[in-house]
N, C-alpha and C positions, 0 to 999 in steps of 0.2 A: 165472258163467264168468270174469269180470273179478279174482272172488277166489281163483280156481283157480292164475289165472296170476300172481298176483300174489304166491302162495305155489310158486310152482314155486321149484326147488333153489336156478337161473339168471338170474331172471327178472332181472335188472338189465348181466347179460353174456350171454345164451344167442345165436344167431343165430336172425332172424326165423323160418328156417323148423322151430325147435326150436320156438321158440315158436308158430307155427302150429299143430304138429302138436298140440303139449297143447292149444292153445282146439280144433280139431277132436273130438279125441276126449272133451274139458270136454263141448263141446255135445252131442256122443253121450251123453254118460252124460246130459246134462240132460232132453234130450227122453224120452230112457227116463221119470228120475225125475218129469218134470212129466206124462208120459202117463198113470201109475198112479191118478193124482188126477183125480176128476171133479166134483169140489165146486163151486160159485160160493155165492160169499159175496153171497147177495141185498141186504145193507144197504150195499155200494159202490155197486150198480146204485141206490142211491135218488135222487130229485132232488137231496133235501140233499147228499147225499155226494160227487156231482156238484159241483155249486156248490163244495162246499169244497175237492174235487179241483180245481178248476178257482181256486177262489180261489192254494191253493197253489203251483200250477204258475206262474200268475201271477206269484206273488209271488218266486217265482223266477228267472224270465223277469226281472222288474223287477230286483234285483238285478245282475243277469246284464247286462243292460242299462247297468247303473249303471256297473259294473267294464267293459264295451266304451267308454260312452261318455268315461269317464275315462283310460281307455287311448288313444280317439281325441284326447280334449282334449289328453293330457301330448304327446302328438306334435304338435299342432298347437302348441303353445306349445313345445318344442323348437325346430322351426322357426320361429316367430314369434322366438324369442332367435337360434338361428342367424342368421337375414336380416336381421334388426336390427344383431347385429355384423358383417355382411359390409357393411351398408350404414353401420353408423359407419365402418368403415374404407373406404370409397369415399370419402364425406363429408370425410374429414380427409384422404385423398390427393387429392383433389380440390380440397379449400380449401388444403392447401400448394402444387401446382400451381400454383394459380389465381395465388398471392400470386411464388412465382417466376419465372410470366410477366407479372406484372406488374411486379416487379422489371425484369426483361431487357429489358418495354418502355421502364420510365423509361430503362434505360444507352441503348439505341439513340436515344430521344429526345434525350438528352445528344449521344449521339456526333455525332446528325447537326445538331444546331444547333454544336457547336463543328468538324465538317466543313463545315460552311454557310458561317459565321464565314473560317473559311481558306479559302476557295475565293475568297469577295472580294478575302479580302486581297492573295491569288494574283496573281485577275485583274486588282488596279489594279496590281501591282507589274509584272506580264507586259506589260499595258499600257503603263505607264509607261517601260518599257526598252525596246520596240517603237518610242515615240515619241522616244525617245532616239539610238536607231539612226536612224531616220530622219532624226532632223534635224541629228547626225551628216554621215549621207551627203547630204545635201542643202550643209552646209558644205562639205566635203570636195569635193565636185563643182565647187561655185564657187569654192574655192580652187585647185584644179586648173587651172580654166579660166583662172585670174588668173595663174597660172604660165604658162601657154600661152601666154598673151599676153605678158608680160611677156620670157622667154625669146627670143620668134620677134622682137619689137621690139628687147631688148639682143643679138643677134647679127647681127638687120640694123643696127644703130649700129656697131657692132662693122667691120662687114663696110665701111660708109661711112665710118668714119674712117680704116682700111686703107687704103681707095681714095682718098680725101682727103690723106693723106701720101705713098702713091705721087705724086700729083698734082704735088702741092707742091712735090715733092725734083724730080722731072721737069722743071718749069718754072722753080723757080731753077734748074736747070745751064743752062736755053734762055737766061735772063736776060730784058729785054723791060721795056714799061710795067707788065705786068699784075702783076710781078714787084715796080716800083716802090710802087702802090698795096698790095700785100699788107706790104709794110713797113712803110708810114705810115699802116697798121690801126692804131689804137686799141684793137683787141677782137679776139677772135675771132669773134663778131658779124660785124662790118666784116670780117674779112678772108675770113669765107663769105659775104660781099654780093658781093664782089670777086670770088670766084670764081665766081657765078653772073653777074656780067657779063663776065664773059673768057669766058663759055660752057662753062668747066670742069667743073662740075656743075649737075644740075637743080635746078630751085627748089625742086621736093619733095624732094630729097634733104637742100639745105640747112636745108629747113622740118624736118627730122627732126632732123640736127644741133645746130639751134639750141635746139630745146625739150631736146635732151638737156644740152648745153652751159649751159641757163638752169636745168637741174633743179640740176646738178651743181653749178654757181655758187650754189644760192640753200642746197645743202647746207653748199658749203664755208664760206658765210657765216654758217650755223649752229653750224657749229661752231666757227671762229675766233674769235678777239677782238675786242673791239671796238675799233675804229679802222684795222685792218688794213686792206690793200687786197685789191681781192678777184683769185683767181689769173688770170683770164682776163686782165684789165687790166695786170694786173703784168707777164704774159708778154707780151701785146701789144706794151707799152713797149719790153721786152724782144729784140722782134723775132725772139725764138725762137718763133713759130710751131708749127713742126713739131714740137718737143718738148712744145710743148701739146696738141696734137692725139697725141701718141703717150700724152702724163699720161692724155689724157682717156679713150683705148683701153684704155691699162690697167684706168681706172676701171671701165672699160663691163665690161672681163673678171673684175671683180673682183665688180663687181654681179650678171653673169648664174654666177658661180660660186657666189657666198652664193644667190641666187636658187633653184639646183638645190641646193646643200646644205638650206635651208628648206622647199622641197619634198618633199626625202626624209626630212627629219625632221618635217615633217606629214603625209606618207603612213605613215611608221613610228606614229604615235603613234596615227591615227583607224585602222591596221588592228589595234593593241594594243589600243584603246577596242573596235572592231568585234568583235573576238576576245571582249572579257572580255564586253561585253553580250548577244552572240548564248549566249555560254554560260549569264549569266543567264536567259536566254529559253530555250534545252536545258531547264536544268535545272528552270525554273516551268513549260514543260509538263508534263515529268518529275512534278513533284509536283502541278502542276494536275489530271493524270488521275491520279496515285494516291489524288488526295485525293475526284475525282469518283467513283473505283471504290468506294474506302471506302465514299464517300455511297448510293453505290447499292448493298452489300452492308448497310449499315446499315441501308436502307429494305426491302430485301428480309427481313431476319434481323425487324425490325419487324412488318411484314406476314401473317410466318410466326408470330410470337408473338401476333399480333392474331387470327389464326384460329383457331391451339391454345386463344386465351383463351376465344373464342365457345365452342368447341365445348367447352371444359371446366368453361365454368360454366351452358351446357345440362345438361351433364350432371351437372354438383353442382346444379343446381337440380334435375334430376329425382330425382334420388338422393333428396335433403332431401327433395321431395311425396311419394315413394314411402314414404320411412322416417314421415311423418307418416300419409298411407294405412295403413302397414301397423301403428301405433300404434294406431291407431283401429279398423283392423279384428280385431287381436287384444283389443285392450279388448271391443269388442262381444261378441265370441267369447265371452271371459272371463264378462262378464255373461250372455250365456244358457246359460255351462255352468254357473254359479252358479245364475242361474234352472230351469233343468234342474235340476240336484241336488236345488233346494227344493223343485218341483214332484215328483220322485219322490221325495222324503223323505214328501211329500205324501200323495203314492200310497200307498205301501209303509203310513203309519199305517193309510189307510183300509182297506187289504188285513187287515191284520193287525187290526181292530178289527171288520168285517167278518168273520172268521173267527172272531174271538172272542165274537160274538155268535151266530152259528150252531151253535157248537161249546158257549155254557153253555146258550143256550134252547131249541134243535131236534133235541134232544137223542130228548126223549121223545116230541114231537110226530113226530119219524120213527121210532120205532119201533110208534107207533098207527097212523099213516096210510099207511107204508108197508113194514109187515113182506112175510113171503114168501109170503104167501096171496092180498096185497095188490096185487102188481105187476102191475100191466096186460102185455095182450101189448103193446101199442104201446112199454112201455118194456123188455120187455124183447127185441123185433127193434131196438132203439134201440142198440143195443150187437152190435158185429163179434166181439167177446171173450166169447159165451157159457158155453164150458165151456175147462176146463182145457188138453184136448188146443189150443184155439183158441190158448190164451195161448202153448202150450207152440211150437206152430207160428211164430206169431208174433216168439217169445222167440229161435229159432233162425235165422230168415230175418235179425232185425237183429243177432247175436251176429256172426253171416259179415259183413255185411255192413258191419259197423263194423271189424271187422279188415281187409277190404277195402282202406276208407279210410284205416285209419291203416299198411298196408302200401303204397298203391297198388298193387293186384294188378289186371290186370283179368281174370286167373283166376278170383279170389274174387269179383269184383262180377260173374261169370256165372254163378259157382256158385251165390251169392245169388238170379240173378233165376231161374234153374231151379227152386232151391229153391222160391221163390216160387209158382213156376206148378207145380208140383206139387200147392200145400198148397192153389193154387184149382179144380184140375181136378175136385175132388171124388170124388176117387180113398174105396175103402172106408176102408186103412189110408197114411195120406201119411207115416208115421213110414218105414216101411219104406223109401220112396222115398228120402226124404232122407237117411235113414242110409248108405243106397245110394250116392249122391251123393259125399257126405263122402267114403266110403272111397275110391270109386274118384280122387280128388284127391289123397286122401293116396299112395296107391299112388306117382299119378304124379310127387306131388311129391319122394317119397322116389326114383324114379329120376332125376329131372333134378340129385338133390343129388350122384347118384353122378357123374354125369358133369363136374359144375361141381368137383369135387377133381381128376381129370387137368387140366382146362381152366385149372385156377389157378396149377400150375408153369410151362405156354405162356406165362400172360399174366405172371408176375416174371420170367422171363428175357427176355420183349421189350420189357417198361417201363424194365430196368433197363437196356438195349442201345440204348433209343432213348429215354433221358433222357440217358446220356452223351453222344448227338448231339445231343441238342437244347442242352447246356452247352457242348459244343465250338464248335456255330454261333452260339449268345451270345455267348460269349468273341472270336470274330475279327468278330462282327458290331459288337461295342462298341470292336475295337480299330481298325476302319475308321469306325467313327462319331466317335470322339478325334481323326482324322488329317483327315478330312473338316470339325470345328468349328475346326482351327487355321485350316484355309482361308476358311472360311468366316465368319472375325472380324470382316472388315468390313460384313456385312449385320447384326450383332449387334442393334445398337441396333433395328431394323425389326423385327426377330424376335422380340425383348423386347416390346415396343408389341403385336406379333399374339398372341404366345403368351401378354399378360395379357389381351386382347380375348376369346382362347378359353378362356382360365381365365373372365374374365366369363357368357362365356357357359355353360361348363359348369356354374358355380353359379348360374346362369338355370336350365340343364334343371334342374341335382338341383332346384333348387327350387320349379320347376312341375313336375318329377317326383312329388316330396314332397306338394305340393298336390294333383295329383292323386290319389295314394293315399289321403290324409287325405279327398280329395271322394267318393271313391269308397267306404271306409271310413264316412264320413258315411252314404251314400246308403244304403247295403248296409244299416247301422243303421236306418236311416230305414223302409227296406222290412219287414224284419223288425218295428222295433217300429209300423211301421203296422198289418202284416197279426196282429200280437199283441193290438194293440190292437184294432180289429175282432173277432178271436176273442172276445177278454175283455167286451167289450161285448155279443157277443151270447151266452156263455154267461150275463151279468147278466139280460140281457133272459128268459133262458129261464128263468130260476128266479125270475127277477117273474111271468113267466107262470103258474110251475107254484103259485106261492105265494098269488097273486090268484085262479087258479081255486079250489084247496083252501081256502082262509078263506074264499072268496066263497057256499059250499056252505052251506046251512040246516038240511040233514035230514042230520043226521049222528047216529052213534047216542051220541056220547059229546061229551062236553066239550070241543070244541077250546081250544088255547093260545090264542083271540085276539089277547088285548095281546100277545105274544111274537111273535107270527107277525106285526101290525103293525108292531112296532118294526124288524123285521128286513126288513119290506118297505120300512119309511120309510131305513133303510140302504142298502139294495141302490139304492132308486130315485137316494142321493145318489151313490153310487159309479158306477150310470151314468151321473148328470152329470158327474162328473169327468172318466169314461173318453171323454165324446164332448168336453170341454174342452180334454183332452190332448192327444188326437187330432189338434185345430183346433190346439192349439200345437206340435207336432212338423209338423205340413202348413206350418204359416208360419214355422217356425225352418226347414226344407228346402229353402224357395221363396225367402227370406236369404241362406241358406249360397248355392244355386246361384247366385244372383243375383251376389254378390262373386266365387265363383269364375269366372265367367265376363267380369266388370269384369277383377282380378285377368289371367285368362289373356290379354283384349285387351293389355291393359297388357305384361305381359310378351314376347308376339310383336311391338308395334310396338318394343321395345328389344332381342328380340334380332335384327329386317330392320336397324336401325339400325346394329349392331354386326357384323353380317356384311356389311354396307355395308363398313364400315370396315376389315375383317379382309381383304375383296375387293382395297381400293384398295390398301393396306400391302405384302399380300401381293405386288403384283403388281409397286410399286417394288422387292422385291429379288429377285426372280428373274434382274434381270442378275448382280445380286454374284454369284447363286449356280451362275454359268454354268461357273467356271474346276473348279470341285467335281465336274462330271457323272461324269467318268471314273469317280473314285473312289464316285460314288454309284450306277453301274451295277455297280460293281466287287459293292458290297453287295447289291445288288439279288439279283443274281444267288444271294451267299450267304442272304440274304433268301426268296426262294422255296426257299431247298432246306433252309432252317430251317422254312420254312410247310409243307414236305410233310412235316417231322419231327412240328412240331405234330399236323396234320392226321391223320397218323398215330398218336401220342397219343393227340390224343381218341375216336379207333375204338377206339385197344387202352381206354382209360379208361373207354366206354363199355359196350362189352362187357365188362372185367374187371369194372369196378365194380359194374357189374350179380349179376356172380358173386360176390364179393367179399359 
């Protein structure tokens, strides 16, 4: 059937159900042509023929075997190179990382010993002009007070020698003794002694006088020459009196006027001083806290590069254990699919040396011991495939049933098992039935093909109707998505960090995706060549059986092969050791494999709770940035669902059409 269709016109462009209809009516004609035949070839049905069918199929199978498991391997070592390059490139952005936050921590280090450094210096120099000021106004104070004093003193002198020259002038025009004595003063001394015994003035008044009068004499003697006479004395002499006493007011207003001028040009100077120090002290606060901010944005920026460093060379160390793990685990690999190879390189001689020895010595020994006169009934109810029409039955249930499968129909895998229970029902003629069968499929399928060409104009006019919507809502979905990333610049850098997080992780699933397929792949081999291997071993076993019985026999009427039938014994027994050797190494290569795979898949779930750890925390730092965007993000939203009901739409019409298609 398979070369029926393989010779059709078509067969490389026909549509399936072109193709159907010829394997259908292939199989019709075939069951026809196999029914006419009622032959069986008695010397298949033999033990030998057996065995070497059996060896063959084998050897087939092992092959078969060879090409899956080498298939499995080159995918497993695909991925072994894939993950190995996604983890050299982790490893190398990781150890650059690493080296750039440790760079940024030496600068912060830097920064805040030389923010350290000026903060001292800051604070002796803050200090230092705080102590300045202080003792500043601490002078400033007590020169104040020394004005105060000295001011309230020179204008009560002032005020007393005013009233002492009134006096004066008063009592010469009275004339009198007290008058006499104030002439024949010697001093002005003496002639404020005089007045305090004329009762003129008090004695403390004159005790104020006189200390002024002895300051003023001991100045003028300061200054004078030497030898001079000193002015009090000289006026005395003089008996000008009163013009001494007006000299000395003068003086007195002359002192409390320089006194008030020294004053205001010592308060102008310590509020100049005041002025310029309190400014210095402004301005080393001023930089006292810019420099303390620095210091603590320095220890913060620190801090933050001290945890990115933790967390980044957890993670290059895991990377590096993982990449040396996954070194070791594909080396291993490596070595049992070399060992694998050997061992079915193994196989396959003993297969084929095994058949080679059945095929030049059992040659004639099955033709003596089991011609067609010869067959037991136990062999031959031993066999489901007695006559032709069985085969032909047979021939046609799998002919459907494999088209079936490579159709996916599940028409045909019903018409298969109909057919099926037909051909066991034990019906007279089951050719009938099934021919039956066929037709009426073809029938139907030839009507549903009519229908599927109106159905196929419906579905290009609304694919092509509802792909220009679905372009149209791409196009302003991608042009509200451009307007939404301007706004959204400032959460970029957070974004970047998540969206290589779920790139990480993505290349976590494909790659325990990937593993999983390869385990499962694995396993599926495993099952197959376990349950092949058990087959194979027990058809060994069965032709040791049939082989130790028949040479084990005495009364036989002719000459058995012995040593041939030996030799072929002593073969077979070695070949079921191998087969139960294999066996035990495909059970402990399986129990290996799963064993990593599931080391392996811990490993990879405690990294990717890890990373969606992280993906969690990230994420949820920029959901403010992302707050001023929402408008715009509802905006699409909105176009968003009514692009998803285009889709949605799509894949009905895709589904259905395709189907037709």
């Amino acid at each position: 059937s398979s070369l029926w269709l393989d010779q059709a016109p078509c067969a490389a462009s026909c549509h399936p159900f072109v193709l159907f209809l010829i394997a259908m009516k292939s199989a019709v004609a075939f069951i026809a042509l196999l029914a006419a035949g009622r032959s069986v070839l008695a010397a298949e049905d033999s033990p030998i023929g057996k065995v070497i069918q059996l060896l063959s199929d084998l050897q087939a199978k092992v092959v078969k075997e060879g090409e899956e498991s080498h298939k499995v391997y080159a995918e497993y070592a695909e991925w072994c190179e894939d993950r190995a390059r996604d983890l050299s490139h982790e490893i190398k952005t990781g150890q650059a990382e690493s080296e750039s936050l440790k760079a940024a921590i030496a600068e912060e280090e830097a920064t805040t010993a030389s923010l350290g450094a000026k903060l001292d210096e800051l604070a002796a120099e803050l200090a230092k002009d705080e102590a300045d000021l202080k003792a500043a106004t601490e002078i400033r104070a007590l020169e104040h007070k020394d004005f105060l004093a000295s001011e309230a003193e020179l204008v009560e002198t002032t005020d007393m020698l005013g009233r002492a020259v009134g006096i004066l002038e008063r009592e010469m025009a009275k004339g009198g003794a007290s008058m006499v004595q104030l002439k024949s003063a010697a001093s002005i001394t003496q002639a404020l002694g005089v007045m305090v015994e004329a009762a003129l003035m008090s004695s403390a008044d004159v005790s104020k006088l006189t200390a002024f009068v002895q300051s003023s004499q001991g100045a003028s003697e300061d200054e004078s020459e030497p030898g001079a006479p000193a002015a009090a004395v000289y006026q005395g002499h003089s008996g000008d009196i009163i013009d001494t006493l007006n000299g000395l007011k003068d003086k007195a207003d002359e002192q409390l006027d320089e006194t008030r001028k020294t004053e205001t040009t010592n308060l102008h100077n310590f509020q100049r001083m005041k002025q310029s120090l309190e400014d210095e002290i402004k301005f080393g606060e001023q930089d006292l806290a810019k420099a303390k901010k620095g210091l603590a944005e320095s220890a913060e920026a620190k801090s933050k590069a001290d945890g990115d460093l933790q967390v980044t060379s957890k993670d290059l160390a895991e990377d590096i254990s993982a990449k040396g793990e996954l070194h070791q685990a594909c080396m291993t690999k490596a070595e049992d699919y070399e060992a694998e190879q050997k061992s079915r390189d193994e196989e396959l001689k003993a297969i084929a040396e095994a058949k080679k020895v059945l095929e030049e010595t059992a040659g004639g020994a099955a033709d003596i011991s089991y011609g067609l006169n010869q067959v037991s009934f136990v062999q031959a109810a031993a066999s489901k495939l007695a006559t032709a029409a069985d085969l032909a039955n047979f021939e046609a249930v799998r002919l459907v049933r494999s088209l079936a499968q490579k159709q996916n129909s599940p028409a045909l895998a019903q018409l298969a098992q109909r057919m099926g229970a037909a051909m066991r029902s034990g019906v007279a003629d089951p050719f009938a039935k099934v021919k039956s069968l066929i037709s009426d499929m073809i029938d139907r399928l030839e009507s549903e093909a009519e229908q599927d060409a109106s159905h196929k104009a419906y579905c290009d006019k609304e694919l092509a109707e509802s792909e220009e919507k679905q372009a149209d809502k791409e196009a302003e979905i991608k042009k509200q998505s451009t307007r939404i990333d301007k706004m959204s610049s400032r959460s970029a850098m957070l974004k970047e960090e998540v969206a290589q997080l779920q790139a990480d992780l993505a290349a976590l699933a494909k790659a325990q995706a990937e593993m999983d397929k390869i385990r499962a792949a694995e396993n599926a081999a495993y099952q197959s060549n376990k349950a092949d291997m058990e087959k194979g071993l027990a058809g060994v076993k069965m032709a040791l059986k049939v082989l130790n019985e028949y040479y084990a026999k005495t009364d036989t009427a002719h000459t058995a092969a012995s040593g041939a039938g030996a030799n072929i014994i002593g073969l077979l027994e070695v070949v079921e050791s191998d087969f139960s050797k294999n066996l035990a190494e495909i059970e402990s290569a399986e129990e290996t494999a799963a064993a990593d795979y599931d080391r392996e898949t811990k490993e990879n779930a405690v990294e990717k709770t890890t990373k969606d750890k992280d993906v969690e925390h990230k994420s949820a730092e920029s959901v403010y940035l992302d707050k001023e965007s929402a408008e715009l993000i509802n905006d699409r939203s909105t176009v968003q669902a009514e692009l998803d009901a285009v889709n949605e739409y799509l894949a009905k019409l895709h589904k259905e059409c395709d189907e037709v298609a």
